[in-house]
SEGULUM-449936 format. One record per residue: x, y negated, z negated of N, C-alpha, C, CB in turn. Coordinates in steps of 0.1 Angstrom, whole numbers, padded with zeros to 4 digits, always signed. Glycine has a CB too. Layout:
! residues N
XYZXYZXYZXYZ...
***
This chain:
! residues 242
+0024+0271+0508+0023+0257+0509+0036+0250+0511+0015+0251+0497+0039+0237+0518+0049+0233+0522+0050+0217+0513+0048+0235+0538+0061+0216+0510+0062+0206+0499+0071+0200+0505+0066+0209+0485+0066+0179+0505+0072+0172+0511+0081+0168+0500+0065+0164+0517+0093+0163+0511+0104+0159+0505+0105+0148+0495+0112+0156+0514+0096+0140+0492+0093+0131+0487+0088+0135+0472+0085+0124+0496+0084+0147+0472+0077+0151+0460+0085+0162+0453+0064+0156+0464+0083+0165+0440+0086+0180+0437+0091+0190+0439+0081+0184+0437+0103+0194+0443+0109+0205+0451+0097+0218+0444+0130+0208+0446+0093+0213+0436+0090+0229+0431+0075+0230+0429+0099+0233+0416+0064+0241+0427+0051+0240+0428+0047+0237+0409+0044+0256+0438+0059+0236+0405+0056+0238+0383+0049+0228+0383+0071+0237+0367+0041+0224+0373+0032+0211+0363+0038+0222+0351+0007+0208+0366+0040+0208+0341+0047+0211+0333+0036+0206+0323+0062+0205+0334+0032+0215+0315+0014+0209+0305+0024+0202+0292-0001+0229+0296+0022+0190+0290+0028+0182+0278+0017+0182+0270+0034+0167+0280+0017+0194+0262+0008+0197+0252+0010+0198+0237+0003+0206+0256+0014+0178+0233+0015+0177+0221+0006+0169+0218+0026+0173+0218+0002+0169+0205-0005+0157+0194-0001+0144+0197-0001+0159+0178+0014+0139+0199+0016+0126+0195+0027+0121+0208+0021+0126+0179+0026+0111+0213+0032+0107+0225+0049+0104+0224+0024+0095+0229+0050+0105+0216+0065+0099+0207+0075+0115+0215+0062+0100+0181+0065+0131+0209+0068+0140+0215+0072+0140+0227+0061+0145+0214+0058+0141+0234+0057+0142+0248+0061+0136+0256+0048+0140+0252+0070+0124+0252+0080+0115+0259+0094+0120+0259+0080+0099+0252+0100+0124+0248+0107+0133+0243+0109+0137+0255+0104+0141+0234+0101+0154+0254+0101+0163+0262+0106+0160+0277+0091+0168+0261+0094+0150+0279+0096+0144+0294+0110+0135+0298+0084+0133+0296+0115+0136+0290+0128+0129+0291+0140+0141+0297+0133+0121+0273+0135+0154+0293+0145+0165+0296+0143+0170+0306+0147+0174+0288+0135+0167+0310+0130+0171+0324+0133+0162+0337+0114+0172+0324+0129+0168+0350+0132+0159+0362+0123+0157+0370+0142+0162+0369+0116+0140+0369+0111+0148+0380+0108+0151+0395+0106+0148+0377+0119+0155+0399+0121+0158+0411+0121+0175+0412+0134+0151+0414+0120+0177+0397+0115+0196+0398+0105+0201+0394+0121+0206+0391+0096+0188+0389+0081+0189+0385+0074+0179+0382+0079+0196+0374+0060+0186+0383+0049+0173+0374+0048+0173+0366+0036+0171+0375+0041+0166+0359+0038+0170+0338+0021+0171+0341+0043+0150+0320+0015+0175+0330+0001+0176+0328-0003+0172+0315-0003+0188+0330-0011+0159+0313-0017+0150+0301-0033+0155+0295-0019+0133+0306-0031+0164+0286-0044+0173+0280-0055+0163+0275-0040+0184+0267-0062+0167+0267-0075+0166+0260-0069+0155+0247-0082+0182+0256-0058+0165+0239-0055+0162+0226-0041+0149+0226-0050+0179+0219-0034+0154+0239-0026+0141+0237-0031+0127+0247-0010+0145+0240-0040+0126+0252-0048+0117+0258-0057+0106+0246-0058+0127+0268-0064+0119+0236-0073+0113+0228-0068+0104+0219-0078+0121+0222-0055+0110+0214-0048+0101+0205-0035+0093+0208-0045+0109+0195-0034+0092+0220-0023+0083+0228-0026+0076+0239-0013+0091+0231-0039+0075+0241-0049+0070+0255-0039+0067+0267-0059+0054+0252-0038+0058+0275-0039+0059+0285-0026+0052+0289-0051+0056+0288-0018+0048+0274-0002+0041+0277+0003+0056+0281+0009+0031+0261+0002+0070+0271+0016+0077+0278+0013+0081+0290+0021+0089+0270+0000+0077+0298+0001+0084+0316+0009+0074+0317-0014+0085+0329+0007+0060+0314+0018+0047+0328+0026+0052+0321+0020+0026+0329+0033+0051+0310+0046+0054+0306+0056+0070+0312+0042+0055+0291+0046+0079+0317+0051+0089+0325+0049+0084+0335+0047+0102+0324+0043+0082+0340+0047+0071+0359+0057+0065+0358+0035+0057+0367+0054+0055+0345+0069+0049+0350+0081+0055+0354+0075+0043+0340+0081+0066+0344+0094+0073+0345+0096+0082+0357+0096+0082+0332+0086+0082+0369+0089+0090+0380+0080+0096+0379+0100+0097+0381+0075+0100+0369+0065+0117+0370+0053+0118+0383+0052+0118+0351+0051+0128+0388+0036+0130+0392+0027+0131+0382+0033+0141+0400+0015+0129+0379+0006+0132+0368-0005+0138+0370+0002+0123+0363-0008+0147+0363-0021+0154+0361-0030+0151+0350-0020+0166+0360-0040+0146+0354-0044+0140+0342-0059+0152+0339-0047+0120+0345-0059+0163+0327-0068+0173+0327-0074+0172+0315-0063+0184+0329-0085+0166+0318-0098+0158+0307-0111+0166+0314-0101+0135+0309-0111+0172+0323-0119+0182+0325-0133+0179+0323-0114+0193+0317-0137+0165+0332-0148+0156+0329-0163+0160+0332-0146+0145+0336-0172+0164+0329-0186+0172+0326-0196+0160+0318-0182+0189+0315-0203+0158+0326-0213+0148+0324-0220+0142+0339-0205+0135+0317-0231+0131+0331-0240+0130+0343-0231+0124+0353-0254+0121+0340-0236+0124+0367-0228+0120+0376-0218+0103+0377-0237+0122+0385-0228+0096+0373-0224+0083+0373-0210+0081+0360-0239+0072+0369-0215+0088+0351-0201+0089+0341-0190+0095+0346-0204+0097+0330-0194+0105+0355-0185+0114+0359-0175+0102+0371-0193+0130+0366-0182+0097+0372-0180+0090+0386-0168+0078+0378-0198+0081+0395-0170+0071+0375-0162+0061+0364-0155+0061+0355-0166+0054+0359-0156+0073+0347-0142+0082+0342-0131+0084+0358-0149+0103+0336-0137+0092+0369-0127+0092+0378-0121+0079+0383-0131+0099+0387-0124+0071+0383-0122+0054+0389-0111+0049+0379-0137+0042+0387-0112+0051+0367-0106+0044+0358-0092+0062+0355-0121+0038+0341-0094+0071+0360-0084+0078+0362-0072+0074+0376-0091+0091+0362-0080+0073+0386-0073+0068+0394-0065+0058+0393-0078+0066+0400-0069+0044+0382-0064+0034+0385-0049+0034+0373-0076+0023+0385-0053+0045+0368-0038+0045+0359-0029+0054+0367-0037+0052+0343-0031+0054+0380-0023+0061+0388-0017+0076+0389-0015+0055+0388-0029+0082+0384-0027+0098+0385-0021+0105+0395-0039+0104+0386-0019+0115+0397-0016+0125+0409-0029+0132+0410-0005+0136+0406-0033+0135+0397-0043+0145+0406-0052+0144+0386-0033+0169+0415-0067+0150+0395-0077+0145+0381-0084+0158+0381-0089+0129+0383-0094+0163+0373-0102+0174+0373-0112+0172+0366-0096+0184+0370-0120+0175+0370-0139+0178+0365-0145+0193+0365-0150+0169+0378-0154+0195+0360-0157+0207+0354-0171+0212+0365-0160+0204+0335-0167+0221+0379-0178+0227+0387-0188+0230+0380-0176+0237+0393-0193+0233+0368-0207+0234+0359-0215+0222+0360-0205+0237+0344-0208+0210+0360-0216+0197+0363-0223+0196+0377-0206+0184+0362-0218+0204+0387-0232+0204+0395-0226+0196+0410-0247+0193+0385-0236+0197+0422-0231+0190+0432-0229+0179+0433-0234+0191+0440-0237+0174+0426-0241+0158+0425-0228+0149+0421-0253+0157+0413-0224+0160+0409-0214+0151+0398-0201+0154+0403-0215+0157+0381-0197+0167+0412-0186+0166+0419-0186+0154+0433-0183+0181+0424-0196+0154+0435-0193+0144+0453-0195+0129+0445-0211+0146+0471-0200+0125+0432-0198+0113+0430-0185+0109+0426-0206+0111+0422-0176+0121+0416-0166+0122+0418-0160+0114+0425-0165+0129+0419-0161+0127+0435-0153+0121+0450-0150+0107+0455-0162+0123+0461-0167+0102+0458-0166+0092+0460-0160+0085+0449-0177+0088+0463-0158+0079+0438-0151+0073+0430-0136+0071+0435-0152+0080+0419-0132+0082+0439-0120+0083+0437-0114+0077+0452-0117+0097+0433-0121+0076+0461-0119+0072+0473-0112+0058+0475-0130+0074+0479-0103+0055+0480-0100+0040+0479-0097+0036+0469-0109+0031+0482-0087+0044+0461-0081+0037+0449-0070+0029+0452-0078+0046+0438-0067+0020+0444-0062+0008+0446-0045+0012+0448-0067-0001+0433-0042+0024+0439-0029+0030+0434-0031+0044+0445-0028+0033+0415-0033+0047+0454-0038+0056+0463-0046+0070+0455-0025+0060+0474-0058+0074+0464-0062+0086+0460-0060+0097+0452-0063+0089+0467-0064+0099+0439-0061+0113+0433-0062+0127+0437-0066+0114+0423-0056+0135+0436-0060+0151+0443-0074+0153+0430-0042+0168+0441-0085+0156+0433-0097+0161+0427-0098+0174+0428-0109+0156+0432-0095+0179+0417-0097+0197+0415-0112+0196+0406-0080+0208+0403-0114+0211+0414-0128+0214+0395-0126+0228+0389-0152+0216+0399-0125+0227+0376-0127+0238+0371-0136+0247+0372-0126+0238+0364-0131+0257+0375-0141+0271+0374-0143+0276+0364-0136+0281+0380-0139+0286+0356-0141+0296+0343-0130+0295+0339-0147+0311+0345-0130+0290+0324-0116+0288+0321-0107+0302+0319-0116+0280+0308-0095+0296+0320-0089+0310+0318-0087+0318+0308-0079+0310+0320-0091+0314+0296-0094+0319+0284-0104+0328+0282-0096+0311+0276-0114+0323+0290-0130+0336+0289-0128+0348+0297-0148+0329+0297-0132+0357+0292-0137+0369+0295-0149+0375+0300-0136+0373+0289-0152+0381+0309-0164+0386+0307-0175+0384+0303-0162+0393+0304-0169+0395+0286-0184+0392+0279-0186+0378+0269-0187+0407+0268-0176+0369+0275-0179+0358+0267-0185+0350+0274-0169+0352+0262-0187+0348+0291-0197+0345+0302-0209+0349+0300-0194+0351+0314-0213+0362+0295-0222+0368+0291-0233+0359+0283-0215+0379+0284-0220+0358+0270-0227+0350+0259-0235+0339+0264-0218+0344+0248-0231+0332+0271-0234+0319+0277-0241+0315+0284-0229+0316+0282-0242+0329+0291-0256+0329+0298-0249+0331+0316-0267+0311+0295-0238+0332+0315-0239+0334+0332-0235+0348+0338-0228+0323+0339-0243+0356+0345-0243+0366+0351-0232+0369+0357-0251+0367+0358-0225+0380+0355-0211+0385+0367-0206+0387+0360-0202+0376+0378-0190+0392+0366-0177+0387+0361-0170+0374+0366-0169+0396+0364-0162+0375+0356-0154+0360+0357-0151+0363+0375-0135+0358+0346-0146+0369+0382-0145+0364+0394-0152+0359+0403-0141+0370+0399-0168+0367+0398-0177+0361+0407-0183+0346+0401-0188+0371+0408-0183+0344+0394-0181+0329+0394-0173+0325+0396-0183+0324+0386-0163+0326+0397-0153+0316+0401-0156+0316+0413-0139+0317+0399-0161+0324+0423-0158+0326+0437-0174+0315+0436-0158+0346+0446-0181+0318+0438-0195+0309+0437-0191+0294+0433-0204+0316+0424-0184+0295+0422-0187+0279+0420-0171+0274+0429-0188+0275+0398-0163+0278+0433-0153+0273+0442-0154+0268+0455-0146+0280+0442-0170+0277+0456-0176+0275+0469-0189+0264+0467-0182+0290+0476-0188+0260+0459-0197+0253+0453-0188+0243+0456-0203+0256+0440-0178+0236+0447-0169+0227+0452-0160+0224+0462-0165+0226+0445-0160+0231+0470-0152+0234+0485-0169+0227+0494-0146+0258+0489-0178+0229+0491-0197+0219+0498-0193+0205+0490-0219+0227+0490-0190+0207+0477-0195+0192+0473-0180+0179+0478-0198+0193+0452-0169+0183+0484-0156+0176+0488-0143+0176+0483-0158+0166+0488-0146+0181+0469-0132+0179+0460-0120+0184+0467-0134+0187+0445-0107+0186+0470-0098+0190+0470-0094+0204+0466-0094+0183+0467-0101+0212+0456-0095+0223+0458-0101+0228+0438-0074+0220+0464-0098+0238+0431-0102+0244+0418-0088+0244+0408-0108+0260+0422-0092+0246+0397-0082+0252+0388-0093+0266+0384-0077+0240+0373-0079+0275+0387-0087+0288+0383-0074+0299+0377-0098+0296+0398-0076+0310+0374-0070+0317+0370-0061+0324+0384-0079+0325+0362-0050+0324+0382-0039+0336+0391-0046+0346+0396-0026+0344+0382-0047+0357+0386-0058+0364+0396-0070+0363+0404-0060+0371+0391-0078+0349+0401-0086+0349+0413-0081+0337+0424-0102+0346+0408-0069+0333+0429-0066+0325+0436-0067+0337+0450-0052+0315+0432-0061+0344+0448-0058+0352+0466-0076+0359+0470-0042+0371+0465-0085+0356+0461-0100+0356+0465-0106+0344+0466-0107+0363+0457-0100+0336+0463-0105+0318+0468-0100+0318+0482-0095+0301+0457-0086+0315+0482-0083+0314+0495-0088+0324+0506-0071+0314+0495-0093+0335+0505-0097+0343+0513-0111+0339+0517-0095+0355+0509-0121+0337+0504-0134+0330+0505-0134+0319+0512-0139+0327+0495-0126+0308+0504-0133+0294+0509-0117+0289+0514-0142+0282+0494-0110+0293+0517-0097+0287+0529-0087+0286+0527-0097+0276+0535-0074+0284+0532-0062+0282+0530-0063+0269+0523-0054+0284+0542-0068+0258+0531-0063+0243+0526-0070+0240+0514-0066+0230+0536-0079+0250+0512-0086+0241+0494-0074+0248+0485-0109+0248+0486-0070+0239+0478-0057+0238+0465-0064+0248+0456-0054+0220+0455-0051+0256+0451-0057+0258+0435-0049+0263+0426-0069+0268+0433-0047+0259+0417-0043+0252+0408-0043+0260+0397-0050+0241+0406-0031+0266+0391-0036+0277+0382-0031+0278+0366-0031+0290+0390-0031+0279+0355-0031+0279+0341-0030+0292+0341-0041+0272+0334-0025+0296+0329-0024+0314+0327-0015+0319+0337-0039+0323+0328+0000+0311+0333+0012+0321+0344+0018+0315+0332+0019+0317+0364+0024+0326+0329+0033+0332+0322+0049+0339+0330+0025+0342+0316+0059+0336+0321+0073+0340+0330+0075+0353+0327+0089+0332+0327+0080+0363+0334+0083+0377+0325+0090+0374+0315+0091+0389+0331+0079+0383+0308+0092+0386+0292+0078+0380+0279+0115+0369+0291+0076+0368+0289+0068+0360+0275+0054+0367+0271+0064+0342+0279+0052+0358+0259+0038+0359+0250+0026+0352+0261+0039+0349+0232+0015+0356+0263+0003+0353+0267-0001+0340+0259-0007+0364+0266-0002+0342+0249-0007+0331+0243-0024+0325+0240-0001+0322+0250-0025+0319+0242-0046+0321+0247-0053+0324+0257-0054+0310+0248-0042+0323+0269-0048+0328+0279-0050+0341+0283-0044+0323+0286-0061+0346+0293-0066+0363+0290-0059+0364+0302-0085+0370+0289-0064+0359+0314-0061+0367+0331-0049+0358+0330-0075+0365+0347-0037+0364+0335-0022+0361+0334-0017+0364+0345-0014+0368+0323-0004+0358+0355+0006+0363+0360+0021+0359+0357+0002+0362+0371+0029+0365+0364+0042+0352+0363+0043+0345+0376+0059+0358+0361+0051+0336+0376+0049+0327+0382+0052+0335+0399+0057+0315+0375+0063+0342+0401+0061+0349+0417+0050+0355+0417+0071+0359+0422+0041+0362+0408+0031+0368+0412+0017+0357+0416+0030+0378+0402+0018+0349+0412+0010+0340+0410+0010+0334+0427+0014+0330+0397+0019+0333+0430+0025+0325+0440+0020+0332+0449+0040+0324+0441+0023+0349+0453+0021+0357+0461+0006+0359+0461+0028+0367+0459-0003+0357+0451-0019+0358+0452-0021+0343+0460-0029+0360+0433-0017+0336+0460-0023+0323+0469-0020+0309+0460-0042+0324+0471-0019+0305+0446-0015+0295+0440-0007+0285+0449-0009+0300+0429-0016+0275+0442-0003+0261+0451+0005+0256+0438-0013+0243+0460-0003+0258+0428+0003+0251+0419+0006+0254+0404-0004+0242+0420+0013+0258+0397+0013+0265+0383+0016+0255+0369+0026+0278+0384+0007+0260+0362+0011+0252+0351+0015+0260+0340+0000+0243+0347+0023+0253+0333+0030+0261+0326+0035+0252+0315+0039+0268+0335+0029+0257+0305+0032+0249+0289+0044+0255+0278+0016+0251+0278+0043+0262+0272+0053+0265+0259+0064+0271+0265+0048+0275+0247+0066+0282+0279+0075+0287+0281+0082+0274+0283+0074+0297+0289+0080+0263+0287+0093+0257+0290+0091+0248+0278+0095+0251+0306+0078+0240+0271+0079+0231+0263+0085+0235+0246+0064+0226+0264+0087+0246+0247+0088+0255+0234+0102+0263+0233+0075+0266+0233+0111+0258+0245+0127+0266+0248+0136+0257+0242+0132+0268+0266+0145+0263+0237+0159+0254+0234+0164+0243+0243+0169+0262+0234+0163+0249+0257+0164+0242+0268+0155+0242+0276+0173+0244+0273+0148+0229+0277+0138+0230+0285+0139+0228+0299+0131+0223+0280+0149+0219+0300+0153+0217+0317+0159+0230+0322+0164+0205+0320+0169+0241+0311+0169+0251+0321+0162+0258+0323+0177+0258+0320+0152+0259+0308+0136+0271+0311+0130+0263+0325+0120+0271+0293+0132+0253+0329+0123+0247+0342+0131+0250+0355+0119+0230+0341+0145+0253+0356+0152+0254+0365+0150+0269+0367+0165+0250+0363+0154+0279+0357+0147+0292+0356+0134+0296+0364+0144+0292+0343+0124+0286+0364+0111+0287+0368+0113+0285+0379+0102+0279+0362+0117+0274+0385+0120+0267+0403+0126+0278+0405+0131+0250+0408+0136+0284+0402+0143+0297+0413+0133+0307+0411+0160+0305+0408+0124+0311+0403+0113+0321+0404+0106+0321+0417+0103+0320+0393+0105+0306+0415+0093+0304+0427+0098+0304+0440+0085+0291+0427+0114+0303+0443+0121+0300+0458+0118+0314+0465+0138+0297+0457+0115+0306+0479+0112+0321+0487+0098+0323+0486+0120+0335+0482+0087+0313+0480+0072+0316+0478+0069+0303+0485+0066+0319+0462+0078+0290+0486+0072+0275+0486+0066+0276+0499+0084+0260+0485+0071+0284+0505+0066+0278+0520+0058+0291+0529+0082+0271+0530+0049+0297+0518+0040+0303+0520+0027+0303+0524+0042+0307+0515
***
């Protein structure tokens, strides 16, 4: 993927995965961003709503805003509107909600006032396994759902998946070069996994098809966090424009 000059030199989202925004501003302060995005979770969203996304725009950031929205469509639809309008980069909803709830999505997001968000959907998170699909009730392995439901959201319009490293270079082969995806569970050599099961580092990740890597403690959890992120950008050089 080829990255305009205007954006990101580098493909990292940087996951600001703290409790309390006081942190996460912190952090974001050591960073640049002109060598990455950040990414606004579940836990520091809930309890810091919707000042620390402007407050990272203000400061330059791209944003990812991953609330991973699953509900009936019309909900789904106006969660994305009111994501848009705090000027996201990019938003995500959860492919289990169905066709309906991804293309309403869509539509939502269309003609935002602050321009368009990138709409990813999640596939199978990267944490499950197998037989924890099993439990749940859905037949396969994790790849084959992911491949299924990516193709599922590649019909309903979204922009592209978040899925695991190892199944990006079987997305793109399935459903195309230009649908995005977006990956969690890359890890740098050397480090701890952490919760996540299917892992790469970040060149390997790169080389299976990934446009985009997120990546939390290795850099949010370093002494130095701007060099653990400079560290990261030279991993990836020689992959960007693949």
């Amino acid at each position: 993927m080829a990255f305009d000059v205007r954006t990101p030199i580098s493909p990292v989202i940087v996951a600001l995965d703290f409790p309390e925004a006081a942190d996460a501003l912190a952090l974001a302060g050591r960073l640049d961003p002109a060598l990455c995005r950040v990414k606004v979770g579940k836990e520091l969203f809930t309890r810091a709503g919707p000042a620390v996304v402007e407050a990272l725009v203000g400061r330059g950031f791209q944003v990812f805003l991953d609330l991973k929205y699953h509900d009936i469509p019309n909900t789904v639809a106006g969660a994305c509107r009111a994501a848009a309008d705090l000027g996201v980069w990019m938003v995500n909803v959860h492919a289990l909600g169905g066709r309906r709830m991804m293309a309403a999505a869509r539509e939502a997001v269309e003609g935002a006032s602050r321009g368009r968000p990138l709409l990813v959907a999640v596939t199978v998170l990267t944490s499950m396994a197998d037989e924890e699909l099993a439990e749940v009730g859905l037949a396969g392995s994790a790849a084959e759902n992911v491949l299924r439901l990516a193709g599922l959201a590649r019909d309903s319009g979204v922009d592209g998946v978040v899925c695991s490293p190892r199944e990006a270079a079987l997305i793109r082969d399935r459903v195309g070069e230009a649908f995005l995806r977006v990956t969690p569970g890359v890890r740098p050599a050397g480090t701890a996994q952490g919760d996540q099961r299917r892992t790469l580092t970040p060149a390997q990740a790169l080389e299976q098809g990934a446009d985009f890597l997120v990546v939390g403690r290795p850099v949010t959890a370093a002494e130095d966090p701007l060099a653990a992120l400079l560290a990261l950008v030279e991993e990836t050089r020689g992959h960007r424009d693949g």
